[in-house]
PDB file of N, CA, C and O in Angstrom, chain B, residues numbered from 101:
ATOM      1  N   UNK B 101     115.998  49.797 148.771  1.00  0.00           N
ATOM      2  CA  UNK B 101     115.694  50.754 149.817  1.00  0.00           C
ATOM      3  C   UNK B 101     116.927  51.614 150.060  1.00  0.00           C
ATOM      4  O   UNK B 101     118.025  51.060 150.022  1.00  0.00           O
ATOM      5  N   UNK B 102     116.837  52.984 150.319  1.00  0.00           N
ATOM      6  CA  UNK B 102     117.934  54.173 151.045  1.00  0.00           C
ATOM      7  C   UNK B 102     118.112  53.942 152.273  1.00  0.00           C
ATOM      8  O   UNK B 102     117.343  53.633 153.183  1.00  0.00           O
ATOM      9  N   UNK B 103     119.572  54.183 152.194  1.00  0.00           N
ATOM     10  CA  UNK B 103     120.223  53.916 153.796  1.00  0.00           C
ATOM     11  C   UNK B 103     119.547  55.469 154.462  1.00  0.00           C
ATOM     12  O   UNK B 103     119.537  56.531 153.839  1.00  0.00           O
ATOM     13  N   UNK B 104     119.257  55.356 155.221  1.00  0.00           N
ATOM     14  CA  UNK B 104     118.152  56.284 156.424  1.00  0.00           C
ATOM     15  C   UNK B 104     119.627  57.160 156.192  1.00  0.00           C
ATOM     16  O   UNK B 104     119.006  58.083 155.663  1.00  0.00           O
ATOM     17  N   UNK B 105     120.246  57.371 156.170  1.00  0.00           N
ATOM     18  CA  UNK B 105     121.217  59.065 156.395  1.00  0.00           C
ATOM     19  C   UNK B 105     121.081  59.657 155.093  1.00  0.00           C
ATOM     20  O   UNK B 105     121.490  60.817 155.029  1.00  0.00           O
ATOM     21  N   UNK B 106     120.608  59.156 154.028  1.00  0.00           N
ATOM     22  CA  UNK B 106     120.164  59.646 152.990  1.00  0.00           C
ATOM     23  C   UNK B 106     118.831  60.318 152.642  1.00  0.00           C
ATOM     24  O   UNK B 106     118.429  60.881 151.623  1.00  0.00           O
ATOM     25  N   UNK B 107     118.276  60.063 153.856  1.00  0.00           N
ATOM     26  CA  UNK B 107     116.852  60.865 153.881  1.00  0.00           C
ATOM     27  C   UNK B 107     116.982  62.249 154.645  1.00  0.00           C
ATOM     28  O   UNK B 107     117.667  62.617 155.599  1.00  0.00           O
ATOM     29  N   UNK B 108     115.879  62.972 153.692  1.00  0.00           N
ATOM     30  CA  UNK B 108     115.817  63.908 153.851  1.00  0.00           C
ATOM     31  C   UNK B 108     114.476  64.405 153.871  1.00  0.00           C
ATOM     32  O   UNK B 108     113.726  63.597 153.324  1.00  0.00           O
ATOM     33  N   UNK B 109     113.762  65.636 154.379  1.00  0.00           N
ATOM     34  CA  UNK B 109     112.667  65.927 154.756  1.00  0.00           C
ATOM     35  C   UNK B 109     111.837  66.676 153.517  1.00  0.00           C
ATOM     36  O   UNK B 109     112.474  67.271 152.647  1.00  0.00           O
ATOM     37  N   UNK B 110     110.601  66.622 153.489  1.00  0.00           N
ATOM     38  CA  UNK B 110     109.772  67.530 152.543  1.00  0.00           C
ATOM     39  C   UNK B 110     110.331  68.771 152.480  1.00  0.00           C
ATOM     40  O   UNK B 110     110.487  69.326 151.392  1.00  0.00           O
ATOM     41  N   UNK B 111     110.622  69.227 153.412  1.00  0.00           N
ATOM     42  CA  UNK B 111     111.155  70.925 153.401  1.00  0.00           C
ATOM     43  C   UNK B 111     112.262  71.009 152.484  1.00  0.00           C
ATOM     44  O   UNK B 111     112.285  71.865 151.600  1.00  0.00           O
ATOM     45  N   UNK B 112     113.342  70.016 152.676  1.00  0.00           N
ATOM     46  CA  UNK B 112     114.490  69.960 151.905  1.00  0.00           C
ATOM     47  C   UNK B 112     114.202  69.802 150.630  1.00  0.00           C
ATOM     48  O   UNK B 112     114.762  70.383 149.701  1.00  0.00           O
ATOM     49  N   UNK B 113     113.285  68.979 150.550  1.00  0.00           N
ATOM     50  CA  UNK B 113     113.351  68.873 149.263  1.00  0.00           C
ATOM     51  C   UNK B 113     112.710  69.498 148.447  1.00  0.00           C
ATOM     52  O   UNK B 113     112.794  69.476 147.219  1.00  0.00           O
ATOM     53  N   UNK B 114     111.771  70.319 149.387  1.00  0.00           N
ATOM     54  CA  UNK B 114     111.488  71.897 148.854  1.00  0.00           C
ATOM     55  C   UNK B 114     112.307  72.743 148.187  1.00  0.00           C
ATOM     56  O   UNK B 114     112.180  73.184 147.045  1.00  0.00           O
ATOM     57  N   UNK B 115     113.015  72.903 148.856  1.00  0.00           N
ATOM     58  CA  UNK B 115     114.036  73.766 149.157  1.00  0.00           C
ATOM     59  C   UNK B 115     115.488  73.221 148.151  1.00  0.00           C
ATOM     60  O   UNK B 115     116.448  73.981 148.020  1.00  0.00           O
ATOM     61  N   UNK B 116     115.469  72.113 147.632  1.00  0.00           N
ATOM     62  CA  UNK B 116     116.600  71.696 146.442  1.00  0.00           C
ATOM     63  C   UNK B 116     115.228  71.971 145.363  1.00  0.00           C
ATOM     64  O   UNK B 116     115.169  73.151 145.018  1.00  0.00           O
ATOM     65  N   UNK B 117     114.642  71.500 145.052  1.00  0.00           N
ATOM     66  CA  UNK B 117     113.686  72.018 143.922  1.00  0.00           C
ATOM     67  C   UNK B 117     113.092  73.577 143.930  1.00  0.00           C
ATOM     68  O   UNK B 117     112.522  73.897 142.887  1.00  0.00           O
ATOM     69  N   UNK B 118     113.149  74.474 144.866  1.00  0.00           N
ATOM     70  CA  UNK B 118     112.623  75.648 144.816  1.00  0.00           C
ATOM     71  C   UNK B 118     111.337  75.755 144.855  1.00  0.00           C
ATOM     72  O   UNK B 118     110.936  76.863 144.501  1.00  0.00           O
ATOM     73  N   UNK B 119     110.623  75.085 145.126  1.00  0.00           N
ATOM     74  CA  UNK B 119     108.905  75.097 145.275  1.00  0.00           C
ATOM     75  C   UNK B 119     108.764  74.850 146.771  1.00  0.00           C
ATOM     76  O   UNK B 119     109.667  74.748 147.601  1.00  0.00           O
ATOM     77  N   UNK B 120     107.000  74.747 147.004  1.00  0.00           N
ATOM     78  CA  UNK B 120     106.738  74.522 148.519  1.00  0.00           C
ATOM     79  C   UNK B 120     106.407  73.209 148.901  1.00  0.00           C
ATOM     80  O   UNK B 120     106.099  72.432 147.997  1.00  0.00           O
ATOM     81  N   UNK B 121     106.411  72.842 149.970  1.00  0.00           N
ATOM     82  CA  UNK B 121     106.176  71.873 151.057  1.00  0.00           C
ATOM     83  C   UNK B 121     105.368  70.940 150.489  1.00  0.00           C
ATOM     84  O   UNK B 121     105.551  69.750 150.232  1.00  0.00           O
ATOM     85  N   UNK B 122     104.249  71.825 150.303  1.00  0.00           N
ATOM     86  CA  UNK B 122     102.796  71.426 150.031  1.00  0.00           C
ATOM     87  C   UNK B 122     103.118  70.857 148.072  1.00  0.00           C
ATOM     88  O   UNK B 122     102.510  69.858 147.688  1.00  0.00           O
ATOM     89  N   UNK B 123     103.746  71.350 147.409  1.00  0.00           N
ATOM     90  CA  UNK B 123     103.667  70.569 146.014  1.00  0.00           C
ATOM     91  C   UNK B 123     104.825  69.457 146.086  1.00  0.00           C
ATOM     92  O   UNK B 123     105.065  68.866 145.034  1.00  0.00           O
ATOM     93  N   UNK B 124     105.645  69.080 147.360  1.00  0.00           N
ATOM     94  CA  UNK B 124     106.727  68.322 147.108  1.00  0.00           C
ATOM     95  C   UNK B 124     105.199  67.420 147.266  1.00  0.00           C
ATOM     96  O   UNK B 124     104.462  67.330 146.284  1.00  0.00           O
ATOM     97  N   UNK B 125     104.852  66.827 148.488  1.00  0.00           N
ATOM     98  CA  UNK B 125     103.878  66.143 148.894  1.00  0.00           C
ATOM     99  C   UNK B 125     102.838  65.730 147.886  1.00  0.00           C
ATOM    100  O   UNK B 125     102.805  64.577 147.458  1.00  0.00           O
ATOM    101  N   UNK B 126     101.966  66.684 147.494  1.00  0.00           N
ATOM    102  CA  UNK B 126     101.346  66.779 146.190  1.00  0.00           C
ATOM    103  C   UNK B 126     102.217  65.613 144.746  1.00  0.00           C
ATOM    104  O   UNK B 126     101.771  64.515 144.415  1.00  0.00           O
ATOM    105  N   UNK B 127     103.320  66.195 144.219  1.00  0.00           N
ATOM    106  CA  UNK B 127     104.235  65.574 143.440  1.00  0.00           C
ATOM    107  C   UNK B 127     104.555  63.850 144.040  1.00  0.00           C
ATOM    108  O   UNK B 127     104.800  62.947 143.240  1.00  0.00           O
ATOM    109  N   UNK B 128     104.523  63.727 144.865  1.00  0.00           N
ATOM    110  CA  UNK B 128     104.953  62.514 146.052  1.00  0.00           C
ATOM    111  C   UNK B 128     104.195  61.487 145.729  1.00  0.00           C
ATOM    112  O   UNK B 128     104.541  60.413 145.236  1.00  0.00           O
ATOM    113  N   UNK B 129     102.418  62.117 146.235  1.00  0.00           N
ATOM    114  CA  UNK B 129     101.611  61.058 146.144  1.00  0.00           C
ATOM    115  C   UNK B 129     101.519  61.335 144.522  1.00  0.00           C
ATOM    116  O   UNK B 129     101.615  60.152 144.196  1.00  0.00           O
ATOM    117  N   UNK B 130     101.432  61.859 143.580  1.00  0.00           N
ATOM    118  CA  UNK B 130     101.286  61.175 142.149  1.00  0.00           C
ATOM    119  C   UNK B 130     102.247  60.456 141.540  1.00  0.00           C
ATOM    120  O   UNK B 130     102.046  59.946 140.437  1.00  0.00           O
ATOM    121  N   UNK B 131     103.347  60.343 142.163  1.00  0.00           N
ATOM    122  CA  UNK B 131     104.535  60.042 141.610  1.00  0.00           C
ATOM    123  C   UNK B 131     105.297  60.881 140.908  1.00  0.00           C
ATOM    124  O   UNK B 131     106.186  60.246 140.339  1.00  0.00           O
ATOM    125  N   UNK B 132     105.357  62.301 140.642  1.00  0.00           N
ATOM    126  CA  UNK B 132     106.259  63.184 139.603  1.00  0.00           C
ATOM    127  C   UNK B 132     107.610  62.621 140.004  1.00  0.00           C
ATOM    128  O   UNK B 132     108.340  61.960 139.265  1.00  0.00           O
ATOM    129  N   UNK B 133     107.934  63.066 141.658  1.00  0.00           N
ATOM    130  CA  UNK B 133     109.137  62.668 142.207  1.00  0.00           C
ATOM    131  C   UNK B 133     109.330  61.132 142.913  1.00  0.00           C
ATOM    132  O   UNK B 133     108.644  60.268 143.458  1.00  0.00           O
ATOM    133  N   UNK B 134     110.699  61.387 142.536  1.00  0.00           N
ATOM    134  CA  UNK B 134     110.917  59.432 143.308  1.00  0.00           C
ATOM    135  C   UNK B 134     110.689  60.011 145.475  1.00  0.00           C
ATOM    136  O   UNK B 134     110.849  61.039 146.133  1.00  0.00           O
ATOM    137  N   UNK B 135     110.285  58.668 145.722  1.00  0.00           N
ATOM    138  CA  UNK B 135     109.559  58.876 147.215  1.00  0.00           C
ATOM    139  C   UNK B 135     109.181  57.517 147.651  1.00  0.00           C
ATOM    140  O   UNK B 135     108.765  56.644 146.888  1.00  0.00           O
ATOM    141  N   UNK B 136     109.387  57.361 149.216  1.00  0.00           N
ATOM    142  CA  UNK B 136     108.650  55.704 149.244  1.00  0.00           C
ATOM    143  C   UNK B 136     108.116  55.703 150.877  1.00  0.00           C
ATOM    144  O   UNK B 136     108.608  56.198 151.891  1.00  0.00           O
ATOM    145  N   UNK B 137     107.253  55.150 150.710  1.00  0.00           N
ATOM    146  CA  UNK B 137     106.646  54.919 151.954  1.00  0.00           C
ATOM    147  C   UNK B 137     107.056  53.883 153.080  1.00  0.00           C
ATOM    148  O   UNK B 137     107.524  52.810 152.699  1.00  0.00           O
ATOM    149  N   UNK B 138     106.929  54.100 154.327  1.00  0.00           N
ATOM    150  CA  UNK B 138     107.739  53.124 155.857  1.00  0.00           C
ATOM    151  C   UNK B 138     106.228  53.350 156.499  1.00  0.00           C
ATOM    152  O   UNK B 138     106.111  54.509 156.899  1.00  0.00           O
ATOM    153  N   UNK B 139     105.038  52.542 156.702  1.00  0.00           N
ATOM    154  CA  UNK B 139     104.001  53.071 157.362  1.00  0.00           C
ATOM    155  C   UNK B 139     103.617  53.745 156.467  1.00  0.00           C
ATOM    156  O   UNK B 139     103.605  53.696 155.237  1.00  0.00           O
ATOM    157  N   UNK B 140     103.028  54.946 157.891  1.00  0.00           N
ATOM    158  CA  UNK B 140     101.888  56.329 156.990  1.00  0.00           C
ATOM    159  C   UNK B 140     102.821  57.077 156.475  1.00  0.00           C
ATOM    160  O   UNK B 140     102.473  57.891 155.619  1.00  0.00           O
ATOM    161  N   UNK B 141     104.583  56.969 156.959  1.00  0.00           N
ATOM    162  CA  UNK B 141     104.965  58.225 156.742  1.00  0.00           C
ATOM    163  C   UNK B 141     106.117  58.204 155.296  1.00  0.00           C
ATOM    164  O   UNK B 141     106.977  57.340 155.129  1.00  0.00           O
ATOM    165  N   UNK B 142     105.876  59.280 154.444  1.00  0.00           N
ATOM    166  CA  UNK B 142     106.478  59.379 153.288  1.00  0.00           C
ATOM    167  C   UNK B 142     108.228  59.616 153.341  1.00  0.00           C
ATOM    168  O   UNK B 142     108.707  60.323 154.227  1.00  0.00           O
ATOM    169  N   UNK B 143     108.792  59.187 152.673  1.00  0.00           N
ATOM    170  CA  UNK B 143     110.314  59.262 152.714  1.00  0.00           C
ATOM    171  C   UNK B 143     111.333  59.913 151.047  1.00  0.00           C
ATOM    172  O   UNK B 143     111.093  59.668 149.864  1.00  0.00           O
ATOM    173  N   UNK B 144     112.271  60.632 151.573  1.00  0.00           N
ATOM    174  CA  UNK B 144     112.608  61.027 150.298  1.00  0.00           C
ATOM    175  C   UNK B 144     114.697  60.727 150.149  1.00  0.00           C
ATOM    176  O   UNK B 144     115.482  61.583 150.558  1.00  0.00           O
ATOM    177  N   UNK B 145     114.980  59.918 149.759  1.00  0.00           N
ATOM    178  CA  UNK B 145     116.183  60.060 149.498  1.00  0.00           C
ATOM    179  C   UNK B 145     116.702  61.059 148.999  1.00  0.00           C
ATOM    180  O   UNK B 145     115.985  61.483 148.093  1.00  0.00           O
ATOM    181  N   UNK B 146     118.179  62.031 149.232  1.00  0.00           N
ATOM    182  CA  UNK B 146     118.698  62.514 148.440  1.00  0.00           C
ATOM    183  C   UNK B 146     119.345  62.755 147.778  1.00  0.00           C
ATOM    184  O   UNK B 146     119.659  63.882 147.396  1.00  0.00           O
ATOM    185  N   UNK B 147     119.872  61.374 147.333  1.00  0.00           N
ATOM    186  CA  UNK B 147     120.437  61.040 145.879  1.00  0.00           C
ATOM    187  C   UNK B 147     119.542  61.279 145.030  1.00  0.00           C
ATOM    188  O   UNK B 147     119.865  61.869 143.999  1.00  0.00           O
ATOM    189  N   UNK B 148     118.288  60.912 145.232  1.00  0.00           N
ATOM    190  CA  UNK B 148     117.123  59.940 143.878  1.00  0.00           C
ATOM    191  C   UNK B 148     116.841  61.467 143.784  1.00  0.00           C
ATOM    192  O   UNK B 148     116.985  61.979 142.674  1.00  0.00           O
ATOM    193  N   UNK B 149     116.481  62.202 144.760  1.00  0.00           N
ATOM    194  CA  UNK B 149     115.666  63.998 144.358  1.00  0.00           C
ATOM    195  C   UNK B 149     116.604  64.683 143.359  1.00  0.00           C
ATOM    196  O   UNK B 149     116.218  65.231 142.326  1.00  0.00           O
ATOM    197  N   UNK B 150     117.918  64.593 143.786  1.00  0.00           N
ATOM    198  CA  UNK B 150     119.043  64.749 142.979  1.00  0.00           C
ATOM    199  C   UNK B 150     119.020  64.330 141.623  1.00  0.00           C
ATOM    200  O   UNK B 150     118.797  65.045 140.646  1.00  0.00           O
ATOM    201  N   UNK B 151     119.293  62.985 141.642  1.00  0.00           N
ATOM    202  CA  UNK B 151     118.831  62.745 140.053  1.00  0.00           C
ATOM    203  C   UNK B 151     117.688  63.040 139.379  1.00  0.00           C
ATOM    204  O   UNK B 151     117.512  63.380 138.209  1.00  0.00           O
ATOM    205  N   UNK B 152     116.985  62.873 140.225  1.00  0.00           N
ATOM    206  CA  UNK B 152     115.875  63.055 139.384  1.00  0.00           C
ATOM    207  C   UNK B 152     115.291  64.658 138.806  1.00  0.00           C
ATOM    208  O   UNK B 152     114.386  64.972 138.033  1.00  0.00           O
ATOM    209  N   UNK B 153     116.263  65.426 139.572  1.00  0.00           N
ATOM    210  CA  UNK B 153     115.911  66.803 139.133  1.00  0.00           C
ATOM    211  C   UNK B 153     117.501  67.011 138.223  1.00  0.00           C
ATOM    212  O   UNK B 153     117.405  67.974 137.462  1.00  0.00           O
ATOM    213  N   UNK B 154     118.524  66.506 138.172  1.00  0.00           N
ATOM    214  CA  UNK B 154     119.079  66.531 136.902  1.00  0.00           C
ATOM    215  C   UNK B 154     118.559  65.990 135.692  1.00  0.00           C
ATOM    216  O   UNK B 154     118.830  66.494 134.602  1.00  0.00           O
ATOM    217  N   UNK B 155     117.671  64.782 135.852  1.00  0.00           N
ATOM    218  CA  UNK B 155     117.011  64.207 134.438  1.00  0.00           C
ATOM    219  C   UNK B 155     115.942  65.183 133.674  1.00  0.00           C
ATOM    220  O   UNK B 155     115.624  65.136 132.486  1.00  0.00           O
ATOM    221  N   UNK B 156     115.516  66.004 134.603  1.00  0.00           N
ATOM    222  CA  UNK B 156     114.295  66.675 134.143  1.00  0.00           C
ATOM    223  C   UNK B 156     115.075  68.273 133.978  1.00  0.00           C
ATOM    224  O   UNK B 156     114.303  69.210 133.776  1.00  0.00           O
ATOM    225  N   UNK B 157     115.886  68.441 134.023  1.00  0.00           N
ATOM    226  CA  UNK B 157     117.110  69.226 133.691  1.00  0.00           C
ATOM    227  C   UNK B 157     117.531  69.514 132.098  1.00  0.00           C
ATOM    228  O   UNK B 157     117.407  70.364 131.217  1.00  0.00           O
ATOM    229  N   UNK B 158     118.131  68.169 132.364  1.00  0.00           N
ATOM    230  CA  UNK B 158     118.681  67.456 130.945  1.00  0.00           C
ATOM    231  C   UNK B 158     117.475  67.431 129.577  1.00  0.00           C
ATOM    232  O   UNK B 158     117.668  67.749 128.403  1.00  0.00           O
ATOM    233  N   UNK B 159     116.058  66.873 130.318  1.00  0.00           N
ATOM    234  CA  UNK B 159     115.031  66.986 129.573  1.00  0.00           C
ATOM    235  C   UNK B 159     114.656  68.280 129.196  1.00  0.00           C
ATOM    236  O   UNK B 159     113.868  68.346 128.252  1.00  0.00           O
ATOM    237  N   UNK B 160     115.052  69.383 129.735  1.00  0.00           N
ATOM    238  CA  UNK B 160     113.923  70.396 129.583  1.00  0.00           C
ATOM    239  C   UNK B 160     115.072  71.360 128.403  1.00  0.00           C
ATOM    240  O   UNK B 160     114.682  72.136 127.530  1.00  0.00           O
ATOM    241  N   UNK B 161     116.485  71.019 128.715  1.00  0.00           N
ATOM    242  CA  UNK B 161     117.466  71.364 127.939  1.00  0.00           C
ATOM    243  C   UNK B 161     117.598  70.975 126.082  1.00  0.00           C
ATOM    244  O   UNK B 161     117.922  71.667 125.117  1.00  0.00           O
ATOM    245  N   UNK B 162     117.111  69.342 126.254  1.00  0.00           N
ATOM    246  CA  UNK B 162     116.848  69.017 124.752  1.00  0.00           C
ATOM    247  C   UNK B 162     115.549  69.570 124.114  1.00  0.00           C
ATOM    248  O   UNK B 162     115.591  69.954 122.945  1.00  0.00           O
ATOM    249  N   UNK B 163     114.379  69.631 124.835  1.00  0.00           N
ATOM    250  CA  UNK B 163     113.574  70.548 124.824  1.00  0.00           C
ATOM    251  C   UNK B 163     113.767  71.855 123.369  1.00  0.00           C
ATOM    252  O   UNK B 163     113.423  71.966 122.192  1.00  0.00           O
ATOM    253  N   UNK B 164     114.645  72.743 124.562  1.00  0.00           N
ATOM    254  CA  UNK B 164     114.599  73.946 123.803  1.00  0.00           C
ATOM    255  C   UNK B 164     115.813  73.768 122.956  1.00  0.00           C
ATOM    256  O   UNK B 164     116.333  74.788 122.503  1.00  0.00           O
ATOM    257  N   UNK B 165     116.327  72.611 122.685  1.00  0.00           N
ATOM    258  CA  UNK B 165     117.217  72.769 121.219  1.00  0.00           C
ATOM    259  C   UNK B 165     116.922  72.236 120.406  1.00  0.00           C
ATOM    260  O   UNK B 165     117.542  72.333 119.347  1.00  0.00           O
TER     261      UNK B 165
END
């Protein structure tokens, strides 16, 4: 589990990925992005958004070589 000062909100993490609100959420419940649930309400570390948007970075880089 993330120490709670490491969380950060859907918007943010909008807003480090460049897309909207509505596809972080979307991405969330399918799993694209790392995310974990406390109750009803969804949680996002931001280390893990971090990495995880350097891995898919890195991926999209070997990609085109």
């Amino acid at each position: 589990m993330n120490a709670a000062n490491d969380d950060i909100t859907a918007e943010t993490v909008a807003s480090i990925l460049n897309i909207k609100p509505s596809t972080v959420a979307n991405w969330a419940r399918r799993g694209i992005i790392p995310s974990y649930k406390l109750g009803r309400f969804r949680h996002y570390s931001r280390a893990d958004i971090l990495a995880w948007r350097q891995a898919n970075r890195d991926a999209s880089a070997r990609q085109r070589l």
